[in-house]
C-alpha positions in Angstrom: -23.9 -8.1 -15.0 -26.6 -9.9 -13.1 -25.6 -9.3 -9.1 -27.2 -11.3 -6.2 -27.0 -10.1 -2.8 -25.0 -12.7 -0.4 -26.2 -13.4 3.0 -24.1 -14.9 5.6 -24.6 -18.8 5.5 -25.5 -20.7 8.7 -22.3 -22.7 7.1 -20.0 -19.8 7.8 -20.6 -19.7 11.3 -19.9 -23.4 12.0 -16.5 -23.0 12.8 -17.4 -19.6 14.6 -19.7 -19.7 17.7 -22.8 -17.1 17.5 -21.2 -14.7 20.3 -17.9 -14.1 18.4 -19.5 -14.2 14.9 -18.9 -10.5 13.6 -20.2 -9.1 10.3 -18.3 -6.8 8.3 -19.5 -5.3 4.9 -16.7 -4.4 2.2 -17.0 -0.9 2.5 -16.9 -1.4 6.0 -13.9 -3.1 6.0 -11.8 -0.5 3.9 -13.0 2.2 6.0 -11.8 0.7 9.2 -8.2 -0.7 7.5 -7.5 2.9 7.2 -8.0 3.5 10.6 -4.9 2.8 13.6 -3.0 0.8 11.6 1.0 1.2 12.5 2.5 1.5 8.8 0.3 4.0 8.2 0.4 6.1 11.8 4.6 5.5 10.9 4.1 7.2 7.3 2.3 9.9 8.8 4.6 10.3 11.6 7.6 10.8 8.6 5.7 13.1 6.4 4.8 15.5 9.7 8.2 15.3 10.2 9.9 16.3 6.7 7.0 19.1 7.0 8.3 20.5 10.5 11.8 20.1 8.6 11.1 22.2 5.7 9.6 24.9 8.0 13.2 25.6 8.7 15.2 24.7 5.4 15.3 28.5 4.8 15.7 30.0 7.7 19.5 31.7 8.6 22.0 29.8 10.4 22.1 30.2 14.1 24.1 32.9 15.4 27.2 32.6 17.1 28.4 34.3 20.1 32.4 35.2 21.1 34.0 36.2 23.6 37.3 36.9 24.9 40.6 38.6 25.8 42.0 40.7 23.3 46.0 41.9 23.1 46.6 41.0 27.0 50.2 41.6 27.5 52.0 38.4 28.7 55.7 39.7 29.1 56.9 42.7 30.7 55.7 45.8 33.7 52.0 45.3 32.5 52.3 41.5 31.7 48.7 40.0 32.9 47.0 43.0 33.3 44.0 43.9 31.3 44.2 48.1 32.1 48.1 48.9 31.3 48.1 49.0 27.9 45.9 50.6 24.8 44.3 47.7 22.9 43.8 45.3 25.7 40.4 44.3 26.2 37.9 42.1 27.1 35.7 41.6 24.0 32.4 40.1 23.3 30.6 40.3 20.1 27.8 38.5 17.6 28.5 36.9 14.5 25.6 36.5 12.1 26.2 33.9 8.6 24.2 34.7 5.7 24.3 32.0 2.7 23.0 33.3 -0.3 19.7 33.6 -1.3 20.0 30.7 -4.1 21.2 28.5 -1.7 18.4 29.3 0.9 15.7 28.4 -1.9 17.6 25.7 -3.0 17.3 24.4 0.1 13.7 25.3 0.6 12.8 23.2 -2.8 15.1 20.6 -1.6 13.0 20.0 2.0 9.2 20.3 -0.2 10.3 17.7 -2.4 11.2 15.4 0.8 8.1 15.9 1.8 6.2 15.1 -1.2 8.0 11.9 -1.3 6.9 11.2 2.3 3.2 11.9 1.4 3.4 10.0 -2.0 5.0 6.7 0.3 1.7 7.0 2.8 -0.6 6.7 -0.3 1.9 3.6 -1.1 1.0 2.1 2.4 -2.5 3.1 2.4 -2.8 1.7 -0.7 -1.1 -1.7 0.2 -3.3 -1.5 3.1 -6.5 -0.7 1.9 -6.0 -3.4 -1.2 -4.9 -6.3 1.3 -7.9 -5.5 3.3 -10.5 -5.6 0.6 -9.0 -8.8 -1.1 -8.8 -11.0 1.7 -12.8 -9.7 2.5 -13.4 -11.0 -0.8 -11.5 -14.2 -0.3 -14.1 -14.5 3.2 -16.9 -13.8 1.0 -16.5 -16.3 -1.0 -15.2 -18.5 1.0 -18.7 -18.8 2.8 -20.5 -18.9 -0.7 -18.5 -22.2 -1.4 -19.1 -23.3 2.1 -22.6 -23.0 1.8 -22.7 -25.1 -2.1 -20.4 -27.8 -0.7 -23.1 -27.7 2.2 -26.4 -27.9 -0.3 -24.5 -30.5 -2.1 -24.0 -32.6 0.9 -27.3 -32.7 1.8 -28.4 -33.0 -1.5 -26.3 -36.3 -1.9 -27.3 -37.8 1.2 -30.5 -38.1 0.0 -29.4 -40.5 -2.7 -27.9 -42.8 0.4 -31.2 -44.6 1.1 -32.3 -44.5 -2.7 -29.2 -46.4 -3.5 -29.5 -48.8 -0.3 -33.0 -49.6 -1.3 -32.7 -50.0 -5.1 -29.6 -52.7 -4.0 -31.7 -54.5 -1.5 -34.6 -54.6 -4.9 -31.6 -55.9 -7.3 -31.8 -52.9 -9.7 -28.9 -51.4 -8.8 -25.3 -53.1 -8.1 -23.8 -53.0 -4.6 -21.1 -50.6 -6.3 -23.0 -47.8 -6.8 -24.2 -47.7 -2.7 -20.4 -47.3 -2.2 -20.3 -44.6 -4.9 -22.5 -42.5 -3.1 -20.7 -42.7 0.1 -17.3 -41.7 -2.3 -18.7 -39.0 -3.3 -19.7 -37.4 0.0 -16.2 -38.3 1.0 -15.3 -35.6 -2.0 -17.6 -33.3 -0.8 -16.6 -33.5 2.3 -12.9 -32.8 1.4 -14.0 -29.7 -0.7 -15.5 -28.3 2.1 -12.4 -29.0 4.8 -10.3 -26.9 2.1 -13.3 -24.4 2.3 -13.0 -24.2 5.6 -9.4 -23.3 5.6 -9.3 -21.0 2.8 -12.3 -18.6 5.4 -10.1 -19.2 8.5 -6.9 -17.9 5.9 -9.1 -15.2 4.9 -10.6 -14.1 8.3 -6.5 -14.6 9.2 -5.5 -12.1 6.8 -8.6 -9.8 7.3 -7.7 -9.6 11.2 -4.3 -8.2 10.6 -6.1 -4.9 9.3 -9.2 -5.0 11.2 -9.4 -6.1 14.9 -12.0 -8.5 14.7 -11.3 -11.9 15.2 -13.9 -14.6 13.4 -15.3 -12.0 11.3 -17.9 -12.7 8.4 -18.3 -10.8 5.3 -22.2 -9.6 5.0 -23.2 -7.8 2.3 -22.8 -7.8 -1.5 -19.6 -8.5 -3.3 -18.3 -5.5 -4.8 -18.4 -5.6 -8.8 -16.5 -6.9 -11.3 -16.8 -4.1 -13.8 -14.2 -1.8 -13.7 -13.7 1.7 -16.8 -10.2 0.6 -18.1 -10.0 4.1 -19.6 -10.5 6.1 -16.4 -8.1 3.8 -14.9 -5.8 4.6 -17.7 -5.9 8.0 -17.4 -5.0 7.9 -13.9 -1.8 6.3 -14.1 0.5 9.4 -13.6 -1.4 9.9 -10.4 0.1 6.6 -9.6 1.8 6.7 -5.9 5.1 5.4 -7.3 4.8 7.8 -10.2 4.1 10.6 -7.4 7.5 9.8 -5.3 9.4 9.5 -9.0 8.4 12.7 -9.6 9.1 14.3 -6.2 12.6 12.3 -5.9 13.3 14.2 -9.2 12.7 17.0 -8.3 14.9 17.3 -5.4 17.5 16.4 -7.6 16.7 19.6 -9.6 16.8 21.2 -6.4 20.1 19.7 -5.4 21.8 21.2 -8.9 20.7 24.6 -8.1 22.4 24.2 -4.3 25.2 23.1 -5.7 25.2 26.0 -8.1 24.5 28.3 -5.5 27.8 27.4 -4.0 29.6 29.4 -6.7 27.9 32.5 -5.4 29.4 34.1 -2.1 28.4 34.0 1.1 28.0 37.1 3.6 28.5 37.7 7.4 28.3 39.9 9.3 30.1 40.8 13.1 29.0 43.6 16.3 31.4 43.5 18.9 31.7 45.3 22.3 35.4 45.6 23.9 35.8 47.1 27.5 39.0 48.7 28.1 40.8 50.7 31.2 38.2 53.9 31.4 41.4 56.1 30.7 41.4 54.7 27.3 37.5 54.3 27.1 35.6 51.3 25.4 35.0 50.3 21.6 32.5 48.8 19.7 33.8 46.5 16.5 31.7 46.2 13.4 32.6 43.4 10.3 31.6 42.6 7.4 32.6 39.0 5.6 32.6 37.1 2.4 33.2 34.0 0.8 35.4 34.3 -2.5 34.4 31.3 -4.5 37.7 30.7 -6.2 38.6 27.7 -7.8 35.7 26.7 -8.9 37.1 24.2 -11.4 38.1 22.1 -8.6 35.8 22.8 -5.6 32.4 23.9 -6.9 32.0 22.5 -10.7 32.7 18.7 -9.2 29.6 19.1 -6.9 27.4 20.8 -10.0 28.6 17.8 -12.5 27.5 15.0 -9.3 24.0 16.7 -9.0 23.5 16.8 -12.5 24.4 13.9 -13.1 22.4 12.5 -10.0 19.2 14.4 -11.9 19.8 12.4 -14.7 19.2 9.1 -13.1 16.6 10.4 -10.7 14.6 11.2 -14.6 16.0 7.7 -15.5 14.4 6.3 -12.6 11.3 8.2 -13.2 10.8 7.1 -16.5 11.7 3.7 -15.1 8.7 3.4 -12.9 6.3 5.0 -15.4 6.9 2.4 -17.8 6.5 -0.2 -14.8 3.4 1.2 -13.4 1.9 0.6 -17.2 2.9 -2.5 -17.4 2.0 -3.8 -14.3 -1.5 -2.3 -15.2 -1.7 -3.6 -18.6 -1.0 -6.9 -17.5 -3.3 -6.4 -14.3 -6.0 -5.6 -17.5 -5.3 -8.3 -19.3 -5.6 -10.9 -16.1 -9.0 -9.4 -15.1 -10.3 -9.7 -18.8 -9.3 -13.2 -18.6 -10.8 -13.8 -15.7 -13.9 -12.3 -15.8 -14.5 -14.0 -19.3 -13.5 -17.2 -17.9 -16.5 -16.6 -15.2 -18.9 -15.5 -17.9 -18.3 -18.8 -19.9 -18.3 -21.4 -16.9 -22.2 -19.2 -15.7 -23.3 -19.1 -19.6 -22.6 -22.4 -20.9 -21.1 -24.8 -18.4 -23.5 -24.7 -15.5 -26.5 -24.9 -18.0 -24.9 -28.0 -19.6 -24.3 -29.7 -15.7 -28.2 -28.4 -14.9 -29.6 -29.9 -18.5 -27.3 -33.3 -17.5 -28.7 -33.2 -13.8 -32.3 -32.8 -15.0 -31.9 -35.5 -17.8 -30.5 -38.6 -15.6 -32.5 -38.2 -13.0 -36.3 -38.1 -15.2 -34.2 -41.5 -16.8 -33.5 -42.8 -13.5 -37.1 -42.4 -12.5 -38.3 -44.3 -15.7 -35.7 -46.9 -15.4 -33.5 -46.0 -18.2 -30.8 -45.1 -16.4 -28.6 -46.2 -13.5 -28.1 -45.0 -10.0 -24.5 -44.0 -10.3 -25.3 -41.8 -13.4 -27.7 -39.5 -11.1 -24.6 -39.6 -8.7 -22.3 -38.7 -11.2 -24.6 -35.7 -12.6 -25.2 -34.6 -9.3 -21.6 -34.5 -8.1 -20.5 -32.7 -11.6 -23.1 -30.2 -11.0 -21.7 -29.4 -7.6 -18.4 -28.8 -8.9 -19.4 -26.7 -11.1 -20.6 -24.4 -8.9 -17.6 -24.1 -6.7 -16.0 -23.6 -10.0 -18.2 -20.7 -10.9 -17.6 -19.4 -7.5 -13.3 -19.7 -7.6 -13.5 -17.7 -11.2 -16.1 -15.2 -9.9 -13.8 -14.3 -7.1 -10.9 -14.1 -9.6 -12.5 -11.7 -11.7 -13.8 -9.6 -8.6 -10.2 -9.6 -7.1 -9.1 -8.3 -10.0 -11.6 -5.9 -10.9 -10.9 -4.4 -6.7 -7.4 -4.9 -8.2 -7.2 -2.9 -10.5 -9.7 -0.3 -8.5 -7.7 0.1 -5.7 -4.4 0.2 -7.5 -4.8 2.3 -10.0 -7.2 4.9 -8.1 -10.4 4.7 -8.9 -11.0 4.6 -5.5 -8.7 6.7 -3.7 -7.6 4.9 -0.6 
């Protein structure tokens, strides 16, 4: 496709004083929306924190400490005292729990799949970010192109003012077509109010990602060509597709710990007990664990739950694969649309308003035709260009779309 390089439009800066005017190229401007924006810094915050988490999902239980008075008397000659009698003791000890070693990696999968789903929910915001970014630069962009056509068409118009005047004061023209020319810059200069607030909605929606306040898009437009097959092909790299698969597979992870449950548990207990010297001290060492009985009623409930949790989590993964293609098919289909649209406005519709342009005004000049068909001509051709303009930027939004979406460009 035949690219022209924009420049920024004296036009674009009209509403923007000189010191505050501040160029930003595309590329520019998705480099810097990844930078210190708070849903991001918030994502990142999460997925250090499921990291730091997982670090430990493994690890033993804490161990506990106990203490206390063993077999003191309370009745009788040696009621309340610690040395009378044999087993009486003070006794302090360590008791270590040891779950299983299914349960421990259960666990472990359990906390990496939390994190994948944290990291596969930043490339969702990065994405969101990075896409928002680049559109409303593209909105801007364009946004001054039109500014600067309604402009040219202005100025062009005005011209006809004293052509009109003058061919009314001669008595070739009729006093109608004076006050057609002044309608039409009336037009014009309606189109280019709604310019103007379509670039301060765009350098609105551009300043929520990038601190610069008036900015002005420099630089080419990126393209409107996009490879629908690569795009295709990276679909199951898709950040909702990534958190389906990683919210799945916790669930797999969540059978196995509840499976893991039917295995026992261990412990183990050191303790020291002083006693009256005559009798001497002791040292206590025990073993423990859990007997997993009944599992009918305590541990195949919790298996049947998780299972039956993993089944929707696939459900739900399946869900948003076939949503992630369609969205993309359809996101196809409206960029076909749109860049075809474009192409048949620039290939045939703006030669036809040219060829018209051309034609009334060489029969204006030999008298053949009147002033208010020049106007007319004129006025259409302008139009036309805005047009072109609106479905250009349709077809490059949804080409960056689809790019940014779909990752081609990896945000």
């Amino acid at each position: 496709m035949d690219w022209k390089v924009f420049w920024v439009p004296a036009a674009a800066l009209i509403a923007v004083p000189a010191a505050q005017a501040q160029p930003i190229g595309y590329e520019e401007a998705l480099r810097q929306a990844r930078m210190e924006q708070p849903v991001l810094e918030a994502r990142e915050l999460q997925v250090e924190a499921q990291r730091q988490s997982a670090e430990a999902a493994d690890e033993l239980p804490d161990p506990v400490l106990r203490g206390g008075i063993v077999n003191m008397p309370v009745s009788g000659p040696a009621a309340f005292n610690l040395d009378r009698q044999l087993p009486s003791q003070i006794q302090v000890g360590v008791e270590q729990a040891i779950p299983n070693l299914a349960k421990r990696r259960a666990r472990a999968d359990m906390a990496a799949s939390d994190v994948r789903v944290s990291e596969a929910r930043l490339g969702m915001a990065s994405r969101d970010v990075v896409l928002a970014a680049g559109q409303a630069w593209i909105s801007l962009s364009y946004a001054q192109q039109r500014q600067t056509v309604a402009q040219g068409a202005l100025k062009d118009l005005r011209t006809l003012v004293p052509v009109a005047r003058s061919a009314v004061a001669a008595g070739s023209a009729r006093p109608a077509e004076s006050l057609e020319v002044r309608r039409v810059l009336l037009d014009i200069d309606d189109a280019s109010t709604r310019i103007e607030a379509d670039q301060e909605a765009a350098q609105a929606r551009l300043a929520r990602y990038i601190p610069r306040e008036g900015a002005v898009a420099l630089g080419s437009a990126p393209s409107a060509e996009v490879d629908p097959v690569r795009l295709r092909a990276n679909l199951a790299r898709n950040p909702e597709i990534v958190a389906a698969d990683a919210a799945e597979g916790r669930a797999t992870a969540a059978i196995e710990l509840a499976r893991a449950d039917k295995r026992p548990d261990f412990g183990i207990n050191a303790s020291f007990g002083r006693r009256n010297p005559d009798f001497g001290n002791v040292v206590s060492v025990m073993g423990s664990i859990t007997l997993p009985l009944f599992t009918d009623r305590r541990q195949e409930p919790r298996i049947a739950a998780a299972e039956a949790e993993a089944m929707a989590a696939m459900a739900e993964r399946e869900d948003a694969s076939r949503e992630v293609t369609a969205q993309f098919e359809i996101d196809l289909a409206m960029w076909r649309s749109a860049v075809r649209q474009w192409q048949r406005a620039r290939e045939e519709l703006l030669p036809l308003a040219r060829n018209r342009t051309d034609l009334e005004t060489a029969s204006f000049a030999a008298g053949r035709a009147d002033l208010i068909d020049v106007i007319s001509a004129r006025t259409a051709l302008a139009l036309i260009e805005l047009e072109i303009l609106e479905r250009e930027e349709a077809a490059v939004q949804a080409a960056a779309k689809l790019r940014l979406t779909y990752s081609e460009e990896t945000p």
